[in-house]
C-alpha positions, -999 to +999 in steps of 0.1 A: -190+054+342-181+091+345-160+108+324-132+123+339-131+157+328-101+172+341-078+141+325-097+141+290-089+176+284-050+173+288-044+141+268-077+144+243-058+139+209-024+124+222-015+098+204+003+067+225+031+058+215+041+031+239+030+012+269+054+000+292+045-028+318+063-024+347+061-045+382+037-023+398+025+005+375+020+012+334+043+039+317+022+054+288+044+076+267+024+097+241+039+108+210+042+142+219+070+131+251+043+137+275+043+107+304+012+090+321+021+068+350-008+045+363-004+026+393-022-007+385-032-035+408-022-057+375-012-047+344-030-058+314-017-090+291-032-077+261-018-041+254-028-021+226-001-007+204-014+031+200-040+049+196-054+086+200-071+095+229-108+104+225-119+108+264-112+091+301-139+076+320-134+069+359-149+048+383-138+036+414-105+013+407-113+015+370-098+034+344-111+037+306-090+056+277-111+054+251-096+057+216-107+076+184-114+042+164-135+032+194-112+009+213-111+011+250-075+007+276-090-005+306-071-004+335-073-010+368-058+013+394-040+000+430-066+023+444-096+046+437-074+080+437-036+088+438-027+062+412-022+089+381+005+110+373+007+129+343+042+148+331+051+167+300+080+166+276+100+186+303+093+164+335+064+189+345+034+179+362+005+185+345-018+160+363-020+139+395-048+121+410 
């Protein structure tokens, strides 16, 4: 799977600090305020409570954050592109795909 090089070097070393299932999409908040909305076609029953983020592979409909202590969020997106959003603190777009 590639590694998406754009995403891994603007959230490389955030910390999570929650994951919020919601109906149609996952709310990642990191520790530093910064906001990572992923459209999912379902979200995952076994969410991880943390973790830094050591790089993002891409493939298709899947996602992979992969973690510092070598744990892996997989997700699968609603669609190969246009399911990621990524804000700052301050509401500002930083990333969309």
């Amino acid at each position: 799977m590639a590694r998406n090089q754009k995403l891994t070097s603007l959230i490389q070393g955030r910390t999570i600090a929650s994951l919020q299932p919601q109906s149609v999409q996952l709310l990642i908040t990191f520790t530093d305020g910064s906001k990572m909305t992923v459209r999912v076609s379902e979200v995952p029953q076994n969410l991880p409570t943390g973790g830094t983020v050591k790089a993002v592979r891409q493939s298709g409909t899947t996602l992979e954050l992969d973690m510092v202590d070598g744990s892996t969020l997989a997700l699968q997106t609603a669609e190969a592109t246009s399911c990621v959003l990524l804000r700052d603190k301050h509401g500002e777009l930083e990333y969309a795909d």
